[in-house]
ChimeraX commands (.cxc) that place a marker at each C-alpha (Angstrom):
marker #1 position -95.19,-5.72,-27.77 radius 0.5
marker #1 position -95.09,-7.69,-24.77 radius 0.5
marker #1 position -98.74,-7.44,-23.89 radius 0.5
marker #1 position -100.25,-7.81,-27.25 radius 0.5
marker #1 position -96.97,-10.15,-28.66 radius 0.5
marker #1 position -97.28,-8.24,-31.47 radius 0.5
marker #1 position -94.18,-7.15,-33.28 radius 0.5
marker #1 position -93.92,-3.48,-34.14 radius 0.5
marker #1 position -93.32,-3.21,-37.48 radius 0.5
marker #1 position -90.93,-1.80,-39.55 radius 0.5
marker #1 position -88.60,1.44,-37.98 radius 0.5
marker #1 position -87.62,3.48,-39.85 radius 0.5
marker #1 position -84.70,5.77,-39.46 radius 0.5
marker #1 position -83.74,9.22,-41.49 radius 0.5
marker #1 position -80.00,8.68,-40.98 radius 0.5
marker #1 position -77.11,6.60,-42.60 radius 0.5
marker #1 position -76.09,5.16,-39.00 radius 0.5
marker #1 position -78.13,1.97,-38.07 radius 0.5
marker #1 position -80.01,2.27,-34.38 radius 0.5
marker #1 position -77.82,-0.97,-33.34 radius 0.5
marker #1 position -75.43,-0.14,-30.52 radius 0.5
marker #1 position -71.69,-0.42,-32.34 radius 0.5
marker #1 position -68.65,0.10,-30.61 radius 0.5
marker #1 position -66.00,2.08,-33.25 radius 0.5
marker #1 position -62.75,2.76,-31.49 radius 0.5
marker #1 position -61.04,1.69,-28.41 radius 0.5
marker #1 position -58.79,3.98,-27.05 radius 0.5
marker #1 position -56.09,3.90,-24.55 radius 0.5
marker #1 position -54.97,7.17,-22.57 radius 0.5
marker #1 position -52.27,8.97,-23.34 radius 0.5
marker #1 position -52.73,8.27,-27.51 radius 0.5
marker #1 position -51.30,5.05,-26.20 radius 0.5
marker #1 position -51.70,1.82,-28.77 radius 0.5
marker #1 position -52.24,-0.60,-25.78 radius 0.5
marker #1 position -54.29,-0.99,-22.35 radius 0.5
marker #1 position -52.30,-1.29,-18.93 radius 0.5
marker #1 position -54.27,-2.24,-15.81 radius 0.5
marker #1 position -55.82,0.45,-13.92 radius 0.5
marker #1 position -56.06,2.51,-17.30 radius 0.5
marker #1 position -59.23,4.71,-17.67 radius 0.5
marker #1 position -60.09,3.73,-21.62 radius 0.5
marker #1 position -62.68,4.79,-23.58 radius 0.5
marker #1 position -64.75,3.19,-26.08 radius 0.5
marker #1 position -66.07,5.13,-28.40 radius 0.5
marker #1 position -69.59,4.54,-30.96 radius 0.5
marker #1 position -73.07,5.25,-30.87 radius 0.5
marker #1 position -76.77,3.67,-29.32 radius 0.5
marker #1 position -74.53,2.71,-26.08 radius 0.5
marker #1 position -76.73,4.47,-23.86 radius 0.5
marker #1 position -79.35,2.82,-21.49 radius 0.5
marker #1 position -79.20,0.13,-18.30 radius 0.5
marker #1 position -77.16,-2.64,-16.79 radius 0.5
marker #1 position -74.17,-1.14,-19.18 radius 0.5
marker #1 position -71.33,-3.97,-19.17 radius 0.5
marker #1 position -68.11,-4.61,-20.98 radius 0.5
marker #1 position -67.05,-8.37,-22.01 radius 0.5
marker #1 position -63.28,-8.97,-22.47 radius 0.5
marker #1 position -62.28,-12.35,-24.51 radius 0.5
marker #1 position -58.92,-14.34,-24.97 radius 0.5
marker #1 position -59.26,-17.85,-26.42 radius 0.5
marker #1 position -55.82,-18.52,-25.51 radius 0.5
marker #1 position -56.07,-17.87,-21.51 radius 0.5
marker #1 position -59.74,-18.59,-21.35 radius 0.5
marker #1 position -60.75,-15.38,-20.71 radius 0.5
marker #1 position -64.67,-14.62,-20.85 radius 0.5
marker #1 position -65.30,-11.46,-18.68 radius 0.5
marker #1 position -68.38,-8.69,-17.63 radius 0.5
marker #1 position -66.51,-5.63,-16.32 radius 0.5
marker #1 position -69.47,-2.93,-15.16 radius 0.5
marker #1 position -68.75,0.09,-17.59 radius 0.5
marker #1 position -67.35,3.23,-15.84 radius 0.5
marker #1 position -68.49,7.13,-16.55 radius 0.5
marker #1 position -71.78,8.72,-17.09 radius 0.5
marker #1 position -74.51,6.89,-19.20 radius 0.5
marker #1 position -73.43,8.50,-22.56 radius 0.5
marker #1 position -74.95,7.39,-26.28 radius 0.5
marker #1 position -71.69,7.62,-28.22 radius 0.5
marker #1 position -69.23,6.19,-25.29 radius 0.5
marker #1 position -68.75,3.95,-22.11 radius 0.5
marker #1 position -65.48,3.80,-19.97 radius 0.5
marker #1 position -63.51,0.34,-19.37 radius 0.5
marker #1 position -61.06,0.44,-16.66 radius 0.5
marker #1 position -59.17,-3.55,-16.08 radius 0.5
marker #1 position -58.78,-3.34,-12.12 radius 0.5
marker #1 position -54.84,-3.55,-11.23 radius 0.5
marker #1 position -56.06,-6.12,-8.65 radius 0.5
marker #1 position -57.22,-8.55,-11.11 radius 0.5
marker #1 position -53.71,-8.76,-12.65 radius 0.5
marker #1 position -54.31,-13.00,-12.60 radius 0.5
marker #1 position -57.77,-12.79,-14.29 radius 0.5
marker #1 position -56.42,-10.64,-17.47 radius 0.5
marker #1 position -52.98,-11.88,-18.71 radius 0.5
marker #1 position -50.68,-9.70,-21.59 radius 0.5
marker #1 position -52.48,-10.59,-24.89 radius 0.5
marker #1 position -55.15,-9.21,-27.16 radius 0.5
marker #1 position -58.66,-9.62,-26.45 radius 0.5
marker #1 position -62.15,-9.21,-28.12 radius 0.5
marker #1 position -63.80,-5.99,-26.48 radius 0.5
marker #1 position -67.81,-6.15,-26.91 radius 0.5
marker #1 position -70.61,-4.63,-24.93 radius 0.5
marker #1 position -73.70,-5.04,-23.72 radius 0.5
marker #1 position -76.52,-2.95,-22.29 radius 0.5
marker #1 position -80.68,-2.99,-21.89 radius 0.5
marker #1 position -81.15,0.63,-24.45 radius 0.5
marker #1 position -83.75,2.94,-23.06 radius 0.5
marker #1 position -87.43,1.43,-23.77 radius 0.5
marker #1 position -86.29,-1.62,-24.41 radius 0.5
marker #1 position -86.84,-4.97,-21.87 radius 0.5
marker #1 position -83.78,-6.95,-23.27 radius 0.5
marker #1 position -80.23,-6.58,-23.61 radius 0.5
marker #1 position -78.51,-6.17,-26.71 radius 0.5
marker #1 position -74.89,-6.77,-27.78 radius 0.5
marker #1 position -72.39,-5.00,-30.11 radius 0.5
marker #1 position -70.29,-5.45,-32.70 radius 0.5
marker #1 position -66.59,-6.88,-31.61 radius 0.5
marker #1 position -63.24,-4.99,-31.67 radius 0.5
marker #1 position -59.42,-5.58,-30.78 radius 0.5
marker #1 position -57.83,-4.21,-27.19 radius 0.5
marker #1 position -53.95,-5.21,-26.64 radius 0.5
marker #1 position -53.34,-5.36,-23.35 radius 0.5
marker #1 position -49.76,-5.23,-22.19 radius 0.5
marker #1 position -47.53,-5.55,-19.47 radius 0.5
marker #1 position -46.74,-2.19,-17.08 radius 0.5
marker #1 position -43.56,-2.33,-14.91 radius 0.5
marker #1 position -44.44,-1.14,-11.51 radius 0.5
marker #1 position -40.34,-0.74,-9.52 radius 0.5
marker #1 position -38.87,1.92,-11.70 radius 0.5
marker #1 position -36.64,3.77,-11.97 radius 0.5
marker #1 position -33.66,1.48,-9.87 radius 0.5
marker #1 position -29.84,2.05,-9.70 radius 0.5
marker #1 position -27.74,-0.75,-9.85 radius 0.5
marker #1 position -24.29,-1.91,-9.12 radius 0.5
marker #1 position -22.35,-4.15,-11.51 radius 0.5
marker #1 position -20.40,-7.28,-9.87 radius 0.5
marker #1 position -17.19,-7.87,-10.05 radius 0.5
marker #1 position -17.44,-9.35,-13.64 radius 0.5
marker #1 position -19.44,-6.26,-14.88 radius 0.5
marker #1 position -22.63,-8.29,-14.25 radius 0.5
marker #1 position -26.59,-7.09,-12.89 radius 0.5
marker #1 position -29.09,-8.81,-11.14 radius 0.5
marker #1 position -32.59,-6.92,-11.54 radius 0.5
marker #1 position -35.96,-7.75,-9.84 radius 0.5
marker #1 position -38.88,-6.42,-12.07 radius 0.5
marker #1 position -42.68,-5.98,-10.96 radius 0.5
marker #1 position -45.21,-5.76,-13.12 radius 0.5
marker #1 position -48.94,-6.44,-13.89 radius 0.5
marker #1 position -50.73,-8.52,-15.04 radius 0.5
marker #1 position -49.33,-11.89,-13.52 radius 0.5
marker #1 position -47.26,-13.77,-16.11 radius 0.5
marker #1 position -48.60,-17.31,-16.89 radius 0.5
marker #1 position -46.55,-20.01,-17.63 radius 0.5
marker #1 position -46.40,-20.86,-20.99 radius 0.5
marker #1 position -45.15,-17.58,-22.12 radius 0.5
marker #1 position -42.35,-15.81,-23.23 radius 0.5
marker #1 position -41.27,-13.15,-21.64 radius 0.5
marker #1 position -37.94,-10.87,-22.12 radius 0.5
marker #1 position -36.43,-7.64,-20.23 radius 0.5
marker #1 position -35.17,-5.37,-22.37 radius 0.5
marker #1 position -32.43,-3.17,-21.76 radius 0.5
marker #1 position -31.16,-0.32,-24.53 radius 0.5
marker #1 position -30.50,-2.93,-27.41 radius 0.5
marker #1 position -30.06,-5.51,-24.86 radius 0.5
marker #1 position -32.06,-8.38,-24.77 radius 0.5
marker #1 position -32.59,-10.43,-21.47 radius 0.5
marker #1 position -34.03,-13.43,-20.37 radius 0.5
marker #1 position -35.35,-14.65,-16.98 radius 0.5
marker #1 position -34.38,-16.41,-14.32 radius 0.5
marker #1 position -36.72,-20.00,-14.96 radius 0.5
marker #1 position -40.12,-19.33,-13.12 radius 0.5
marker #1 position -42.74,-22.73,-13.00 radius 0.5
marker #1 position -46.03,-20.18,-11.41 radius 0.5
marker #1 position -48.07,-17.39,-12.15 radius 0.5
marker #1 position -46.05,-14.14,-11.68 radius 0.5
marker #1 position -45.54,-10.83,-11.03 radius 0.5
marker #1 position -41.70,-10.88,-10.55 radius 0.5
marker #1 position -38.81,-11.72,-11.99 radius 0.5
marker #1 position -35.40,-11.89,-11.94 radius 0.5
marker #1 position -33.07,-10.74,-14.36 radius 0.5
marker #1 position -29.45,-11.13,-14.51 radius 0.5
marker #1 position -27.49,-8.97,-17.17 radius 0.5
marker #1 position -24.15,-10.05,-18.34 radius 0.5
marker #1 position -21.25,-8.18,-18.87 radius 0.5
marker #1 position -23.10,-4.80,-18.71 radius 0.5
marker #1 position -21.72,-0.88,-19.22 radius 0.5
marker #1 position -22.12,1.86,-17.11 radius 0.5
marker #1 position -25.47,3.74,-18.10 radius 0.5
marker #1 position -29.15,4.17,-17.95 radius 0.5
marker #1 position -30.75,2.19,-20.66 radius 0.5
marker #1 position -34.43,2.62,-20.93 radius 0.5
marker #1 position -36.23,-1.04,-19.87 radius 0.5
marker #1 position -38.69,-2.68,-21.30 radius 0.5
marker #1 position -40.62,-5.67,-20.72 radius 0.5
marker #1 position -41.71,-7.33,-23.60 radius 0.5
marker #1 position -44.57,-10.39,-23.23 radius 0.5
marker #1 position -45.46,-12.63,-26.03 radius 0.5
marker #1 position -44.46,-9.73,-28.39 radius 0.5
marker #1 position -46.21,-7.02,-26.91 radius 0.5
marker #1 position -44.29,-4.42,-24.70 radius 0.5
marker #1 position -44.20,-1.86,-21.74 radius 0.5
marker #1 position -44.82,1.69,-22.88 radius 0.5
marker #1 position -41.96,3.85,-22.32 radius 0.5
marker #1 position -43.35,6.77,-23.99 radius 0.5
marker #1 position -45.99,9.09,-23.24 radius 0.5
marker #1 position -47.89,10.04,-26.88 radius 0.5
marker #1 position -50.17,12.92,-25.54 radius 0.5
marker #1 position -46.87,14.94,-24.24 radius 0.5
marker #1 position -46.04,17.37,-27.10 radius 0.5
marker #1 position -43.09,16.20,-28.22 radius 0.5
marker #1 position -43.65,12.77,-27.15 radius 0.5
marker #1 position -41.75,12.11,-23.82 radius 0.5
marker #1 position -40.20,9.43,-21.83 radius 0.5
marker #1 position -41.79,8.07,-19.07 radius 0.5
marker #1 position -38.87,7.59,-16.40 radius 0.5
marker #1 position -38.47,3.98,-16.98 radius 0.5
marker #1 position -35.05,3.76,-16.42 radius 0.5
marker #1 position -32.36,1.57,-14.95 radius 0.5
marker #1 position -29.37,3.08,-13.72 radius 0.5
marker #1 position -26.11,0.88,-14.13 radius 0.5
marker #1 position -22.59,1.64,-12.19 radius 0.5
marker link #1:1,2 radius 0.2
marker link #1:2,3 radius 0.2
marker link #1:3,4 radius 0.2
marker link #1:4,5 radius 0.2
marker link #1:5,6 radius 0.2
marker link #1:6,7 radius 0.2
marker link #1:7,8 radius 0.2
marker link #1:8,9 radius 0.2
marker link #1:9,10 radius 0.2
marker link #1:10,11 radius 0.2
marker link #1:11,12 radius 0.2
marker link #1:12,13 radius 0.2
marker link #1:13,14 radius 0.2
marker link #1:14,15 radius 0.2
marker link #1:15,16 radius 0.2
marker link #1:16,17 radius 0.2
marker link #1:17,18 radius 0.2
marker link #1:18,19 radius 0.2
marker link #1:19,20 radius 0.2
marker link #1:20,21 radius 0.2
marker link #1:21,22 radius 0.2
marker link #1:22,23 radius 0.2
marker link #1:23,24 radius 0.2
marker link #1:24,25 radius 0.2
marker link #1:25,26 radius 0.2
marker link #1:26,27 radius 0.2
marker link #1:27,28 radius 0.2
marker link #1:28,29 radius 0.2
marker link #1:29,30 radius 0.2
marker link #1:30,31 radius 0.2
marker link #1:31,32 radius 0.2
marker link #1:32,33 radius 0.2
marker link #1:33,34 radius 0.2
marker link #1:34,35 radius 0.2
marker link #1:35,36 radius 0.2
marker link #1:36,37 radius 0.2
marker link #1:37,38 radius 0.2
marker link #1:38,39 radius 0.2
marker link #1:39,40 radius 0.2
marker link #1:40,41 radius 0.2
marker link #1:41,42 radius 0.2
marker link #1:42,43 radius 0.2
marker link #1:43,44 radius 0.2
marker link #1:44,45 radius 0.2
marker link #1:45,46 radius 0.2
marker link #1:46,47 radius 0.2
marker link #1:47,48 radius 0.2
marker link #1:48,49 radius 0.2
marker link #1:49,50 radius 0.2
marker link #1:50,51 radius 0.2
marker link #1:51,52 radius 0.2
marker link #1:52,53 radius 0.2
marker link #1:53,54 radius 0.2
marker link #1:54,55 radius 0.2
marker link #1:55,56 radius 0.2
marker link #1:56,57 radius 0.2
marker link #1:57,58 radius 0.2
marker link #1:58,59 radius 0.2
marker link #1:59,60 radius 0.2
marker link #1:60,61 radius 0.2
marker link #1:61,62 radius 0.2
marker link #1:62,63 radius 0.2
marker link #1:63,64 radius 0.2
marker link #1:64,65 radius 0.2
marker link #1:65,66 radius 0.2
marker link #1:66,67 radius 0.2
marker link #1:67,68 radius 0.2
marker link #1:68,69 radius 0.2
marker link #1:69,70 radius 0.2
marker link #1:70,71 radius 0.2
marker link #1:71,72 radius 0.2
marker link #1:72,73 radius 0.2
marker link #1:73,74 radius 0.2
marker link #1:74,75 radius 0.2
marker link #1:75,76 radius 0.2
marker link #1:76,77 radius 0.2
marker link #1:77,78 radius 0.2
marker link #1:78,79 radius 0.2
marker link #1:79,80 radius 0.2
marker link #1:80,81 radius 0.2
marker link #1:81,82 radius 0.2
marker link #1:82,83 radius 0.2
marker link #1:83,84 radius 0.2
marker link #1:84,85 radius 0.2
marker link #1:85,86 radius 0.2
marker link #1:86,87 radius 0.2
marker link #1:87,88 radius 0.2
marker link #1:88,89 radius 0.2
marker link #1:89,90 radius 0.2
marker link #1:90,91 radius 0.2
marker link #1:91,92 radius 0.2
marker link #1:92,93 radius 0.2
marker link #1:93,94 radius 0.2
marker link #1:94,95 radius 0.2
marker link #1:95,96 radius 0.2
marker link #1:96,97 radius 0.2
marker link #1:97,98 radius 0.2
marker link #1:98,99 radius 0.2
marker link #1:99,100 radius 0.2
marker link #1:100,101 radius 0.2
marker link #1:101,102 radius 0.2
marker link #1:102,103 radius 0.2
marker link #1:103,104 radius 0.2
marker link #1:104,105 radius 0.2
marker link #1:105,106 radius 0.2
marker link #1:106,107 radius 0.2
marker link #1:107,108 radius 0.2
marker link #1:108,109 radius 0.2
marker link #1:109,110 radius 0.2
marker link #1:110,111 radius 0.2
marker link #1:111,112 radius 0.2
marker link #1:112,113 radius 0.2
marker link #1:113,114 radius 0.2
marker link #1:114,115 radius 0.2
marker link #1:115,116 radius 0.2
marker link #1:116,117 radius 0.2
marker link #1:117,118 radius 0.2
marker link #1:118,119 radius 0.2
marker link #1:119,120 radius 0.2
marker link #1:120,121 radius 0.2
marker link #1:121,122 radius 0.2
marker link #1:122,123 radius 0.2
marker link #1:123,124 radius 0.2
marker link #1:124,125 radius 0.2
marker link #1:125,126 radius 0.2
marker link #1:126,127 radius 0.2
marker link #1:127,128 radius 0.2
marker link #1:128,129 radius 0.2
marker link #1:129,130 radius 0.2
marker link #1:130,131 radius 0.2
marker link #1:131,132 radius 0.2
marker link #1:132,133 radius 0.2
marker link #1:133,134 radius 0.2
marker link #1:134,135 radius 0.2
marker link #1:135,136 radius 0.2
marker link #1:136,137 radius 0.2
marker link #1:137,138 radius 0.2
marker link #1:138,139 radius 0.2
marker link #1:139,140 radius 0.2
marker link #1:140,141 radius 0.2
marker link #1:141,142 radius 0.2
marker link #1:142,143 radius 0.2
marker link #1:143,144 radius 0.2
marker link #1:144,145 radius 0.2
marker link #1:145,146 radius 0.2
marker link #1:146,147 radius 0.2
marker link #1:147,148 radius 0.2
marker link #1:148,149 radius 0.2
marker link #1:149,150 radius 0.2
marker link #1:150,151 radius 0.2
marker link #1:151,152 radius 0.2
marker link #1:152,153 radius 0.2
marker link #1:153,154 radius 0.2
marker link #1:154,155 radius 0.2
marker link #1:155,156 radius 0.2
marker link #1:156,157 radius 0.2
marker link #1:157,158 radius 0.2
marker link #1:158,159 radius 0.2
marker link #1:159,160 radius 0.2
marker link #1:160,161 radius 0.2
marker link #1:161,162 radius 0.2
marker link #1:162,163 radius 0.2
marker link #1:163,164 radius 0.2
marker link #1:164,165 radius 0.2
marker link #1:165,166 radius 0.2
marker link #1:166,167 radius 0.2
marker link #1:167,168 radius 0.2
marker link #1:168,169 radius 0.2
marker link #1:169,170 radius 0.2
marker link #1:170,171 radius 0.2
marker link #1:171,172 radius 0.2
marker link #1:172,173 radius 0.2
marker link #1:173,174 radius 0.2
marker link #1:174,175 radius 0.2
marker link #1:175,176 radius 0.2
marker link #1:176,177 radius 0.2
marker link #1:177,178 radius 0.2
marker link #1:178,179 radius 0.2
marker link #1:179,180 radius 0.2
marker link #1:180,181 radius 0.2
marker link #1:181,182 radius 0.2
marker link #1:182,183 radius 0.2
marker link #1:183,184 radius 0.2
marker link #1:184,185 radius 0.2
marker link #1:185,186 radius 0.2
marker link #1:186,187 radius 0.2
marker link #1:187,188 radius 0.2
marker link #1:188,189 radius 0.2
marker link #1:189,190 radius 0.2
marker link #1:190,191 radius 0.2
marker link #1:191,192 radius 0.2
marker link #1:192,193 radius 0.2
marker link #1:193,194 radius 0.2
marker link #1:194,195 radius 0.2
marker link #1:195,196 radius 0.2
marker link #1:196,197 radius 0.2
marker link #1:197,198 radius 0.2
marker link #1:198,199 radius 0.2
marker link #1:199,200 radius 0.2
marker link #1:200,201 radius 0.2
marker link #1:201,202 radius 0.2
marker link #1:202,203 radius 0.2
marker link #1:203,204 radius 0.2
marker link #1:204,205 radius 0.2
marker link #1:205,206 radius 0.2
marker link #1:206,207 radius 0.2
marker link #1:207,208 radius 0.2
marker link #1:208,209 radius 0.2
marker link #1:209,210 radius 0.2
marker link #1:210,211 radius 0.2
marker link #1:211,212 radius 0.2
marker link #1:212,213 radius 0.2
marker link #1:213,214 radius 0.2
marker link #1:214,215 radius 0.2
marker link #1:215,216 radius 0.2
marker link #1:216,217 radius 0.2
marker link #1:217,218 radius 0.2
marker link #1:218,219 radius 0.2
view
């Protein structure tokens, strides 16, 4: 009690769930696996309800400590976490810790939860193109995407069962060049892959799973 400085005492509670906030699920739209920027996720849990609601993200490897504000109504068993697309150089492809944070109603001082796992992965932003092969049956590509690629890592297009690499980049990205040897005709799905973790080029929630038209076109 802050004007006695008493503690309270023991609480009890008549239920098996503790009356800690925990986060238990993250979850991507569209029953996807990963987060893209821009992405309206939800996390899912209970005692997440109250003031000042914020989201951390963490990545040792990029040095990534970050308070987004939590999106959607002030809801006990859920808060929404949207990355903004325009801080595609703060939040590189990679997994991160997801925690949050919040001041619960009649309480004075924040309180933390538990930590959980959020992949976030690279979106290509100029398709679909059509391209025309060279006279030796070769394609040069340009490919947006978000977030910025850091240098340091790897990074491959990848078209049908074709694997490409880059032209050599030496600063943070968001294009590249890709030139494809010796390529058919067709219109191979692409995919970007990023220190393992790839572009979605399916949407789950569709019943039966569709394509998302992620396409290049090669003549």
């Amino acid at each position: 009690d802050p004007v006695s400085g008493r503690e309270r005492g023991v609480v009890v509670t008549p239920s098996l769930v503790p009356p800690l906030p925990t986060l238990e699920a993250v979850l991507p739209p569209d029953r996807q696996p990963v987060v893209r920027l821009g992405d309206a996720v939800v996390l899912e849990g209970h005692h997440l309800d109250g003031t000042e609601r914020t989201i951390t993200l963490r990545n040792e490897r990029h040095g990534v400590d970050a308070a987004i504000a939590a999106s959607g109504p002030d809801a006990a068993d859920r808060m929404g976490l949207v990355i903004p697309v325009a801080s595609a150089s703060a939040f590189p492809v990679g997994v991160y810790d997801v925690t949050a944070r919040m001041v619960r109603p009649g309480e004075s001082v924040a309180r933390s939860t538990n930590r959980l796992a959020c992949i976030v992965a690279p979106n290509i932003t100029n398709l679909p193109q059509n391209l025309v092969r060279d006279g030796n049956g070769d394609v040069q590509c340009t490919i947006t995407f978000t977030p910025q690629l850091r240098p340091g890592q790897r990074v491959a297009l990848l078209l049908g069962d074709r694997e490409i690499l880059p032209e050599p980049f030496a600063a943070p990205t968001a294009s590249l060049t890709f030139i494809a040897r010796d390529m058919p005709p067709g219109a191979p799905l692409a995919r970007l892959r990023i220190d393992g973790i790839e572009s979605p080029v399916a949407n789950r929630a569709a019943t039966p799973p569709t394509f998302y038209d992620h396409r290049i076109t090669i003549t």
